[in-house]
Residue, then its C-alpha position, 0 to 999 in steps of 0.5 A: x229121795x230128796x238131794x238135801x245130803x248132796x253138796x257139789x263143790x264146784x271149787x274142788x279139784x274132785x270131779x263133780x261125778x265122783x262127789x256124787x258118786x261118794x256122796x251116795x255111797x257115804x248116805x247108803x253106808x250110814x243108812x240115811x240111804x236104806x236099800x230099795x230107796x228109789x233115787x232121784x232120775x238122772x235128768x232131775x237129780x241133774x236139774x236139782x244139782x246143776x249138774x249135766x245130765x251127763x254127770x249124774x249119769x256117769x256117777x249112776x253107772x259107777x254106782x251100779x257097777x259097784x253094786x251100790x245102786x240097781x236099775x230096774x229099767x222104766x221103773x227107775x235106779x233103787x239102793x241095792x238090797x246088798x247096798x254098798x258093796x265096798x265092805x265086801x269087796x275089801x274083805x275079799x282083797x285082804x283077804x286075797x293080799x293076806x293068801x299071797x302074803x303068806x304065800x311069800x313068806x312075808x311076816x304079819x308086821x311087814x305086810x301091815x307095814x306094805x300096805x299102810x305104805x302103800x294106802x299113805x302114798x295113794x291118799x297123798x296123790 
C-alpha cells in the first residue's frame, strides 16, 4: 500500500498521529483501502511520512483498537475484513441513546434537538 493518500500537515493543530489515524479510516471507508490490504510497516510508513517511529505506531494501536486494521504478528498489520468499525459502533450508540431516550420519557424532537446540540458543541471545541 503506497502512502500516496496520506498528507501530514505539520502546520495543523491536529496531532500527526490522529491525521494518519483518520487518513486511514477515511481510505478504508471509501474503499481505496479494501479489507485485508497489508499496510505499510510502522518503521517504513514512518520513513515515508517523516514521522517518529513512534507516531505511526501510536496511529496503528488506535486503529486496531478501533477494529480498523489487524495485526498478524510477523506477517504484518492488514485492513480488517470488518474494516471500519465506526458505522457499527454508532449504530449501537443510537441505538443505546434512543432506549434511554425512551426510557425518559423524552419526545423524538427533543432528543434530535440534545444530540444535535451536543455534536455543534463538541465540533466547535
Amino acid at each position: 500500500m503506497p502512502a500516496s493518500f496520506i498528507a501530514i500537515d505539520s502546520h495543523s493543530s491536529t496531532p500527526p498521529f490522529e491525521q494518519l489515524r483518520s487518513q486511514v479510516i477515511a481510505a478504508v471507508r471509501s474503499g481505496e483501502l479494501e479489507h485485508n490490504t497489508r499496510l505499510p510497516t510502522v518503521r517504513a510508513l514512518a520513513a515515508e511520512l517523516g514521522l517518529a517511529t513512534n507516531t505511526v505506531a501510536r496511529a496503528y494501536r488506535e486503529l486496531e483498537r478501533d477494529s480498523v486494521i489487524e495485526t498478524r504478528g510477523r506477517f504484518g498489520s492488514f485492513v480488517a475484513p470488518n474494516g471500519d468499525a465506526a458505522e457499527r459502533n454508532a449504530q449501537a450508540a443510537a441505538d443505546a441513546f434512543a432506549a434511554r431516550i425512551e426510557q425518559l420519557g423524552v419526545g423524538p424532537g427533543e432528543a434530535l434537538a440534545l444530540v444535535t446540540d451536543a455534536l455543534s458543541r463538541r465540533s466547535d471545541s
